[in-house]
C-alpha positions in Angstrom: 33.0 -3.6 -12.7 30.0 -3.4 -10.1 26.8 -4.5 -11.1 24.5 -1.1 -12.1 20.6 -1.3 -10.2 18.1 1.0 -11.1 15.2 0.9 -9.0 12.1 3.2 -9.7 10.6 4.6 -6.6 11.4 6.1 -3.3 8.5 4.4 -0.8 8.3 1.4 1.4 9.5 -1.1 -1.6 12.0 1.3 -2.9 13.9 2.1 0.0 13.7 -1.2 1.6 15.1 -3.2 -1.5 18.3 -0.5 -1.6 19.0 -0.7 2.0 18.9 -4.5 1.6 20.7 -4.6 -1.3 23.7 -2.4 0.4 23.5 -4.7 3.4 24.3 -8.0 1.1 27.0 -6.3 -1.1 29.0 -2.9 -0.4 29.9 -3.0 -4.4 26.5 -2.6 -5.5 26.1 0.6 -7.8 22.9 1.3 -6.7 20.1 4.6 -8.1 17.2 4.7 -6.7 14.8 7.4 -8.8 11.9 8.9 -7.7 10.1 12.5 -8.8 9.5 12.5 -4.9 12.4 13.9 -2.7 11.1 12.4 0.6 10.2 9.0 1.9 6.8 9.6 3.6 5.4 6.6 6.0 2.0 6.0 4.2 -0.2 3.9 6.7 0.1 7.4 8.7 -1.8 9.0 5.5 -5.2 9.5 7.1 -3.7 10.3 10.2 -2.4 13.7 8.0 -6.3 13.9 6.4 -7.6 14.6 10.2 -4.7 16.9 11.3 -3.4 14.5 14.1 -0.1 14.6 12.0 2.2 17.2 10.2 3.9 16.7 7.1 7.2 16.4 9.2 6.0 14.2 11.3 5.5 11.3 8.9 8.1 11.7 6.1 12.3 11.9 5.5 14.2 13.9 2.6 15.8 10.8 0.6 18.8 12.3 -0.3 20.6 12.8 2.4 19.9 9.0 4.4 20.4 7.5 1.5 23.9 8.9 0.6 24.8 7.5 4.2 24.6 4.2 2.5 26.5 5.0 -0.8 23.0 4.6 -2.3 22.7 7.5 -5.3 19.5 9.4 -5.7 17.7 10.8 -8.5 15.0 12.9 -8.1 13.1 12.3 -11.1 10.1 10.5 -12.4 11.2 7.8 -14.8 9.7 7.6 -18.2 10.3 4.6 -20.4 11.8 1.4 -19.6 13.4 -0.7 -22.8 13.6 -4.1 -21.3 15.4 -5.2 -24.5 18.1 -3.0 -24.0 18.3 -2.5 -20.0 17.3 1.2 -20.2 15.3 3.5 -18.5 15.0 6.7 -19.9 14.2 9.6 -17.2 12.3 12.8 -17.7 15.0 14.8 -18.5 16.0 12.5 -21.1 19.0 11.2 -19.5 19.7 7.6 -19.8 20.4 5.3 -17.2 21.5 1.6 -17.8 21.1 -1.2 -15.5 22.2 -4.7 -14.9 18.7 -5.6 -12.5 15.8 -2.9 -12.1 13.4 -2.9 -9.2 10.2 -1.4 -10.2 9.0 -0.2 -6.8 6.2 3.2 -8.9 3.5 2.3 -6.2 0.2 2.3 -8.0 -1.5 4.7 -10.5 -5.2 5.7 -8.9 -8.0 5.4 -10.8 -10.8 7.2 -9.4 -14.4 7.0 -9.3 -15.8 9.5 -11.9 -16.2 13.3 -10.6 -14.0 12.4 -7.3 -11.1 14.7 -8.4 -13.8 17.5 -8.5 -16.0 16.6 -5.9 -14.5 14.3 -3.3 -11.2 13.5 -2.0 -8.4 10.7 -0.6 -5.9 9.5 1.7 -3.7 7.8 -1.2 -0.8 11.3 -1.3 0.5 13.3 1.0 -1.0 16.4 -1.3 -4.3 14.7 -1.5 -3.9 14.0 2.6 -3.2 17.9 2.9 -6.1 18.8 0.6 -8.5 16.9 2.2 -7.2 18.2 5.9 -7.8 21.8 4.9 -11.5 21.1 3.4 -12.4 19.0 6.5 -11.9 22.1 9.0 -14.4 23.9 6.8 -16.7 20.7 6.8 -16.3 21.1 10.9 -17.8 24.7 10.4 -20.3 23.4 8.7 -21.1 19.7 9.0 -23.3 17.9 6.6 -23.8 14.1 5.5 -20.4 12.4 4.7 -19.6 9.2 2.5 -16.6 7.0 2.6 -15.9 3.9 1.0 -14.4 1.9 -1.5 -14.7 1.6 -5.6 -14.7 -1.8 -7.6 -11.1 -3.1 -7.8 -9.9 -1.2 -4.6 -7.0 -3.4 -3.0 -6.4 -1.1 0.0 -9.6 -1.3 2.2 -7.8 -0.1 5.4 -7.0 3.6 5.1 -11.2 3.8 4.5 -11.6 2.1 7.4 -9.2 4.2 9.4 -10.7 7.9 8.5 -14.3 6.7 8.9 -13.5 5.8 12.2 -10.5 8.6 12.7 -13.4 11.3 11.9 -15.7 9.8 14.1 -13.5 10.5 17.2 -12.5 13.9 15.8 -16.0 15.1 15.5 -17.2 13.6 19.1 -14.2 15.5 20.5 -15.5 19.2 18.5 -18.8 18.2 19.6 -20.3 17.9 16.1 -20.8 14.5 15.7 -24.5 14.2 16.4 -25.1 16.8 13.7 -24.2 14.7 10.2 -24.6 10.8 9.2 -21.5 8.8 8.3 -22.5 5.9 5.3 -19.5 3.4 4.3 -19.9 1.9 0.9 -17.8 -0.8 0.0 -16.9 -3.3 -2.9 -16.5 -5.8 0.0 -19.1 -8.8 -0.1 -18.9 -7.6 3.8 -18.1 -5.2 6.6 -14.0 -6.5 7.9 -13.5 -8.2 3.9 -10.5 -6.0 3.5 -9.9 -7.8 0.2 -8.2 -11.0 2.2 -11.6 -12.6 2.3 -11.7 -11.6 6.1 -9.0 -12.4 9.1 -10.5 -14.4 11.9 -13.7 -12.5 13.4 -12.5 -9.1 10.8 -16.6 -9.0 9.7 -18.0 -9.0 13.7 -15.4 -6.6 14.8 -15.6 -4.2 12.0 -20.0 -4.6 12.4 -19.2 -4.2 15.7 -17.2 -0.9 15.5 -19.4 0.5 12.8 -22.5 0.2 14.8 -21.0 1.5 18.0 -19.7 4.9 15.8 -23.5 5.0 14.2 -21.5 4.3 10.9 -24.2 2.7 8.2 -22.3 0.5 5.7 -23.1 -0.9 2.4 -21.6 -4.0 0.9 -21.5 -5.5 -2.4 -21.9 -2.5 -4.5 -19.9 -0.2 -7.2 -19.8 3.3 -6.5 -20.3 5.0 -9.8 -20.0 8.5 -9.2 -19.6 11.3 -6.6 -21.2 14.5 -7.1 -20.9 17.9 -5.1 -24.1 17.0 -3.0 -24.9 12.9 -3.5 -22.7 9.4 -4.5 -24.2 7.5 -6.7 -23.6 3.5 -6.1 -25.0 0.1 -7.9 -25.9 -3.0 -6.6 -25.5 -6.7 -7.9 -28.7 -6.0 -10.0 -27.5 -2.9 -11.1 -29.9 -0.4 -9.9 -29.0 2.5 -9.0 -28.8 4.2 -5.5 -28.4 7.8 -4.1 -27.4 9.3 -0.9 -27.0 12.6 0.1 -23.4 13.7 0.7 -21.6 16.8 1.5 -18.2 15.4 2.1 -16.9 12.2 0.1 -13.6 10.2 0.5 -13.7 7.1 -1.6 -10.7 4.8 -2.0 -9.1 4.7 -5.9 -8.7 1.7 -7.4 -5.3 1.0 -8.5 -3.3 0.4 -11.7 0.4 0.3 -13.0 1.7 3.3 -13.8 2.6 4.8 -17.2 6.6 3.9 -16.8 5.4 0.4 -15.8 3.1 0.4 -19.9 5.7 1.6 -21.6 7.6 -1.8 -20.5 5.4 -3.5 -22.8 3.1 -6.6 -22.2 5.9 -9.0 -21.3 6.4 -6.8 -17.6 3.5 -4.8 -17.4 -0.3 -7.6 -17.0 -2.3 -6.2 -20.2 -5.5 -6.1 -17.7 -3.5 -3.8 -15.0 -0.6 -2.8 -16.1 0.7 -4.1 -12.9 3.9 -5.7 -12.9 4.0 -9.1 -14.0 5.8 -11.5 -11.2 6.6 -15.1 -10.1 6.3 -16.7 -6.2 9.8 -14.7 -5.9 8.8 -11.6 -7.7 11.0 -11.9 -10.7 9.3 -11.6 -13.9 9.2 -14.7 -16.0 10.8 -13.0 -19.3 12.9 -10.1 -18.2 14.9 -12.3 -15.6 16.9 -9.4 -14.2 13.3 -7.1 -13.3 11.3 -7.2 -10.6 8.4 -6.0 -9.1 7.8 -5.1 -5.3 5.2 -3.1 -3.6 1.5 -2.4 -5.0 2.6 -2.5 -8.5 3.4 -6.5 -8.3 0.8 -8.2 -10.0 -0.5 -10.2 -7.6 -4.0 -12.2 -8.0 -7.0 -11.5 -5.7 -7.5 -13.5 -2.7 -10.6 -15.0 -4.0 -13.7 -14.0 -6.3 -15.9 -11.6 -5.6 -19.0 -10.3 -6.6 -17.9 -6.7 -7.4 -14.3 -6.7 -8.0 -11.6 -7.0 -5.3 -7.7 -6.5 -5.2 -5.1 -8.0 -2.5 -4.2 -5.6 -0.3 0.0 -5.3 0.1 0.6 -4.1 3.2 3.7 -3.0 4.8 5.2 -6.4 6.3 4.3 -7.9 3.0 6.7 -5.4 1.0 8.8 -5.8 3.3 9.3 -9.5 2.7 9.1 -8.8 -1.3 12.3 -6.1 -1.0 14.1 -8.7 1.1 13.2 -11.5 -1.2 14.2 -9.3 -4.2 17.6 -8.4 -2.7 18.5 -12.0 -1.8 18.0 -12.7 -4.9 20.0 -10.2 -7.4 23.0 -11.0 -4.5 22.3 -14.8 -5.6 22.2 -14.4 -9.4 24.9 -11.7 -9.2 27.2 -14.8 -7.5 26.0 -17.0 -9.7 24.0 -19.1 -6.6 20.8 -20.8 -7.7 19.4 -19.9 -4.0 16.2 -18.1 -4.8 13.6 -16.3 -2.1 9.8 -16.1 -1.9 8.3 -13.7 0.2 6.1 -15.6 3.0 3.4 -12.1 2.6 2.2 -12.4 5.9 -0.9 -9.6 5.7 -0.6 -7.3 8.8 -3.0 -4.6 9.4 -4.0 -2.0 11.9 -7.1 0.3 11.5 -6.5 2.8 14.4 -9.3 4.6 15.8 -8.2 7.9 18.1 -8.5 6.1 21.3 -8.8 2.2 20.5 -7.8 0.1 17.1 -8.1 -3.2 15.7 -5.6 -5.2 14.2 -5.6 -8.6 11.9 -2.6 -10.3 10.7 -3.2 -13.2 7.7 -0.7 -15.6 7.4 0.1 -15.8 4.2 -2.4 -13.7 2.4 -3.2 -15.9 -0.2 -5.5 -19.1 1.9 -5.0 -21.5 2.5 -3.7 -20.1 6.2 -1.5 -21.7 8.7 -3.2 -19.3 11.2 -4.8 -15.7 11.6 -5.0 -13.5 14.9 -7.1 -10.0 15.8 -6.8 -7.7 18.6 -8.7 -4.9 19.2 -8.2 -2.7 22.6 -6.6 0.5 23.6 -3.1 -0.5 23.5 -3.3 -1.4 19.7 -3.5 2.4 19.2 -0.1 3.4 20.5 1.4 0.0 18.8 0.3 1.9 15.3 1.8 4.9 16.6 4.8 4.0 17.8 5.8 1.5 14.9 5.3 4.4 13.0 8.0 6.6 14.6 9.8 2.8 14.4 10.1 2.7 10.7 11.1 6.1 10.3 14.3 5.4 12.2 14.7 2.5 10.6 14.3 4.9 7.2 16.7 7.4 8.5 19.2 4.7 10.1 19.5 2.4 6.5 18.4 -0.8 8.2 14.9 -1.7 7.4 15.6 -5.1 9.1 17.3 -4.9 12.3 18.5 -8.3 14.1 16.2 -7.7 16.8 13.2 -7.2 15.0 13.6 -10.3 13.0 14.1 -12.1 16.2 11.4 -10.3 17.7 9.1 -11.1 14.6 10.4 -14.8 15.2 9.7 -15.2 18.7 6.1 -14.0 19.1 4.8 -15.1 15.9 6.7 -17.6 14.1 7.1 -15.1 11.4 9.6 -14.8 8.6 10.1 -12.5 6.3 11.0 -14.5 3.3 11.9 -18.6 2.9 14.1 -20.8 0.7 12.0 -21.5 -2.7 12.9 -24.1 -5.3 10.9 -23.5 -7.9 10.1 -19.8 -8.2 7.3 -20.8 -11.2 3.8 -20.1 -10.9 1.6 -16.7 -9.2 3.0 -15.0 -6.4 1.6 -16.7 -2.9 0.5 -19.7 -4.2 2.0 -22.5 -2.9 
């Protein structure tokens, strides 16, 4: 009888770790569940915010690419998982047993209080499109604007990105003079990006911000947005206000609800975040794992407001193909195991120029960092977007040639041999 694997969720993690799966072994039964029925690329989120994108543009139905594969598809949220008894119970109230479940959720936002009400995000492709179609009646009418990040915020680049995305859009309507941009962060500094910076990250990121006129603020919590201010806290905690008439403000994030209901033994009691080892396996339940944002993983270093590791899209990457190496291994009774190497690449695009940092690993000690930032870097983001769609719609989320592409300009690998799978994810 084939081996039955759940996994929960349809993004970056969830796709990558079913294609991967199917590559190692065409017996697999393999359901992939997700309440979403499309994959949609999610670095090109604030792209959607601005309007340079359409929905289209930057998503795939599931269904259909991953039949190709033999890959089933439920589109359904998930509700309960019994790790005792290898269950997951769906909304519906269908049952679905499983020999190894990925939990791939993505996170559970947490916003800053009165943001649903009076501000917005990049984090959804509704939230993208409801912040698109209040922006071209901000343009009308332009007035100050606030972006930033709360305490706990592990994904510092889509702020970044529409900060400097609306920048260029309002220069080219001509309406940029007429409102102030302020970024207020949880970062000790301008370019943190919660991996303790990447090379020269802070004198870029200064530099950028004080080219655009952007004023930033470090080292604060932002406590609450209101329909006309956002009210933030420094170390001290005193309290600040500025004036705002349009505020995006990155979530912090948590496991989601499915992820609690696993109990305390998979979900962390302080996050609910699943909990992992270096090769994403979690230490009790030896046939779950985590991959994506909802692997627990610790912060790059302390803080003095509150910080998360950022899990970008090469990193997931690595975790699916880690993840899938290593059901195939248990599955043939192998005691090869795979680590993730979480390599941290990111690129904040601009509208005519971008920057980009890659961090390897994430968690320092570092064999090396690099940073780029020039015109070219803009169509790289754009065209590795279109990239992984393709790869999304052709079932191969690691082609040969990228991996030997990947190889030959960086010395990078996606995952490496691990003997002892003990111990916090990227720590060596």
């Amino acid at each position: 009888m084939a081996k039955r694997v759940v996994i929960i969720g349809g993004g970056v993690g969830g796709v990558s770790t079913a294609y991967n799966l199917r590559k190692l072994d065409a017996n697999l039964d393999i359901k992939v569940v997700s309440g979403r029925p499309y994959f949609g690329f999610t670095p090109a989120f604030p792209h959607l915010a601005i309007g340079w994108r359409k929905f289209g543009d930057i998503s795939t139905p599931l269904q259909p690419v991953l039949k190709r594969k033999n890959i089933d598809f439920i589109n359904e949220d998930a509700e309960k998982i019994d790790p005792d008894a290898n269950k997951v119970t769906l909304k519906s109230g269908k049952v679905l047993e499983y020999d190894y479940l990925v939990i791939a959720t993505g996170p559970k936002l947490v916003f800053t209080e009165g943001q649903e009400e009076n501000g917005y995000s990049v984090c959804t492709v509704d939230h993208a499109l409801h912040l698109n179609k209040a922006l071209e009646k901000f343009f009308e009418k332009p007035g100050p604007v606030v972006v930033g990040a709360k305490p706990g915020t592990s994904c510092f680049g889509p702020g970044y990105e529409f900060a400097f995305m609306l920048h260029y859009e309002a220069k080219k309507r001509g309406v940029r003079h007429k409102f102030p941009i302020h970024y207020i962060t949880s970062e000790p500094f301008v370019g943190h990006l919660g991996l303790g910076g990447v090379g020269s990250s802070k004198r870029v990121m200064e530099d950028l911000m004080a080219e655009r006129d952007i004023r930033p603020v470090v080292n604060v919590k932002v406590k609450k947005v209101e329909k006309d201010h956002v009210v933030y806290e420094d170390l001290n905690g005193k309290e600040y206000t500025v004036e705002s008439s349009f505020a995006m403000i990155m979530p912090s994030f948590m496991g989601t609800d499915v992820v609690a209901s696993a109990g305390d033994k998979v979900a962390n009691p302080a996050n609910k975040m699943v909990i992992v080892d270096k090769c994403f396996n979690n230490p009790t339940y030896r046939n779950i794992y985590g991959v994506g944002v909802v692997a627990a993983i610790p912060p790059v270093e302390q803080t003095p407001v509150p910080t998360g590791t950022p899990k970008t899209g090469q990193m997931i990457e690595g975790m699916a193909l880690a993840i899938a190496l290593n059901i195939v291994s248990d599955i043939r009774n192998s005691s090869e195991r795979y680590m993730p190497t979480l390599a941290a690449i990111c690129i904040a695009d601009m509208g005519d120029d971008a920057a980009g940092f890659i961090a390897y690993p994430v968690i320092p000690p570092r064999a090396w960092t690099k940073q780029n930032r020039s015109k070219w870097m803009h169509w790289v983001k754009s065209g590795f977007e279109k990239y992984f769609l393709w790869k999304v719609k052709f079932g191969d989320v690691e082609p040969w040639f990228e991996k030997m592409g990947l190889e030959m300009m960086f010395n990078l690998h996606l995952v490496e041999p691990c003997a002892d799978c003990s111990g916090l994810p990227g720590k060596q």
